[in-house]
N, C-alpha and C positions, 0 to 999 in steps of 0.2 A: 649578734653573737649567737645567737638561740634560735633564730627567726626560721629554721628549719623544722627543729620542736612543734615551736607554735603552728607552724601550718598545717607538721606530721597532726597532730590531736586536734585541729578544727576540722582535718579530714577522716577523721578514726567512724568506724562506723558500728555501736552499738547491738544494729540488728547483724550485722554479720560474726562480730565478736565481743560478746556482753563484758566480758573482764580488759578492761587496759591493767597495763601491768609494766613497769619504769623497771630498766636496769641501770645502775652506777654503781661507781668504785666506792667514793667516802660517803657514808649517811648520812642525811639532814640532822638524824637524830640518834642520840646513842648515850648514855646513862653510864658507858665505861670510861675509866680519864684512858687508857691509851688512846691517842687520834683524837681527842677533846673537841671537838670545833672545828673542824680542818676543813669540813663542808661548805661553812657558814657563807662564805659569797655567791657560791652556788644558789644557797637555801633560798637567801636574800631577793637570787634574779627567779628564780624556777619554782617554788613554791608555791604562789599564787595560781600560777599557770596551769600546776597539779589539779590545785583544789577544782579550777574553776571549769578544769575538763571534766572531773569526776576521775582522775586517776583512784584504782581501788587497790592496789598493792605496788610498792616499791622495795624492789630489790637492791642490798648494799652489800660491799666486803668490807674490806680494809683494815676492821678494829676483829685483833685474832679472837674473839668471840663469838658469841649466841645473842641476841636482842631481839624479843619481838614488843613493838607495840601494839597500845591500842589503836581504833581509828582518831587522828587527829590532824590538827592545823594550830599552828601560832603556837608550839607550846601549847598545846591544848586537846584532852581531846576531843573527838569531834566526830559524830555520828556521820557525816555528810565526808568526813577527810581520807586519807588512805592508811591501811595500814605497813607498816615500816615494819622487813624485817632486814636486819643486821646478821649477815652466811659468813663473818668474816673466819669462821674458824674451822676452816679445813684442814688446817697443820700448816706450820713455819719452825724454825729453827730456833726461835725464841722461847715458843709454846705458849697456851693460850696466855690472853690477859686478864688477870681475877679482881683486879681493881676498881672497884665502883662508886658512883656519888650514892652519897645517901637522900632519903626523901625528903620532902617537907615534912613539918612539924610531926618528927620523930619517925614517921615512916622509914620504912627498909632501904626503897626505893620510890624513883619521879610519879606520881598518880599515872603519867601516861607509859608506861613500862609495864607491861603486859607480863615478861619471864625474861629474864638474862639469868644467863649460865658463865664463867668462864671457864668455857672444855671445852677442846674438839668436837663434830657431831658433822651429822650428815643432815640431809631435809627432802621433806617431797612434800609438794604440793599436787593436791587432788581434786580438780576443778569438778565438782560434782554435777551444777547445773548452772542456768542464769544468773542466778543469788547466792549461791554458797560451794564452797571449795572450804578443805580441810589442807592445812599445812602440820605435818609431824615433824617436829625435830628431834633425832636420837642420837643422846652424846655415846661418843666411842672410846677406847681405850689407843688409840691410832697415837697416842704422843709418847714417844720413847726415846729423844735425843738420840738416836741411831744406836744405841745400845741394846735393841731386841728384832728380835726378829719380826716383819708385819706381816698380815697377811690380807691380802687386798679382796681377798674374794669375800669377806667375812665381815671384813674390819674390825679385827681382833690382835691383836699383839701376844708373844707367847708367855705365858706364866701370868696373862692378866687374871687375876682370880675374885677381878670388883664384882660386886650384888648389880649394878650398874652399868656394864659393858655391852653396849648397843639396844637400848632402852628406850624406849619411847620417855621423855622428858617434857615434851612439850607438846602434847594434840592440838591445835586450836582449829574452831570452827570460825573462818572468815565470811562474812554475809553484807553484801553489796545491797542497798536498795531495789527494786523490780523497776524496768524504766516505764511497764505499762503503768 
């Protein structure tokens, strides 16, 4: 079923491109109930797989959200794992989803939950060098159930007047191990 996967990442080659980096629709992991689990057969076959190639960032949509993890595996995190971010919120007609689990004992959120937002936002990722890339995500004010006018060049909506309106929200520095 995957046997393509597997042979893509035992032929990946390190010295020519230090970052592997997964794209998919639902995420292994995600701390918001909309799309709760929808991954999980996936998780189940390709997980492992991840780990054991050193995948260092996976990309997801699907939950109209913000999620980044920390580095992890198994529920867990994990200095050696990949980091998971959740782009699913680009704008739908729904509008974001603000719904989330809460942590373990009394925490906010899951210990491996880095920052979830439920808002719109955009992202870039900044491959610095070998070891370290920065990913910025900045929520926008882009959600108006077709009632305002957008403006694409900006990503500003009109009469938005938030403190908040294309923001840096989320800087994070991601740092992969050196393979020398």
């Amino acid at each position: 079923m995957y046997k393509w996967l597997e042979q893509d990442l035992q032929n990946y080659d390190r010295e020519r491109t230090p970052w592997l980096v997964v794209m998919m629709h639902a995420p292994f992991y995600n701390s918001n109930l909309g799309h709760l689990g929808e991954a999980k057969l996936m998780k189940v076959h390709l997980e492992d797989l991840f780990y054991e190639h050193g995948v260092n960032l996976v990309l997801a949509g699907h939950v109209h959200s913000y999620e980044r993890t920390w580095p992890m595996y198994k529920n867990k995190t994990d200095p050696c794992g990949p980091v998971y971010l959740n782009l699913g919120d680009a704008g739908n007609r729904e509008g974001p989803y603000a719904k989330w689990l809460p942590g373990e004992n009394g925490l906010d959120a899951p210990e491996w939950s880095a920052f979830r937002e439920g808002a719109f936002g955009i992202g870039k990722l900044d491959i610095r060098n070998d070891t370290h890339a920065v990913f910025t995500w900045k929520r926008n004010a882009c959600f108006d159930h077709g009632q305002i006018n957008f403006h694409p060049d900006n990503c500003s909506s009109s009469g938005d007047n938030s403190a908040s309106a294309l923001i840096s929200r989320d800087p994070a520095w991601i740092v992969r191990p050196s393979s020398s």
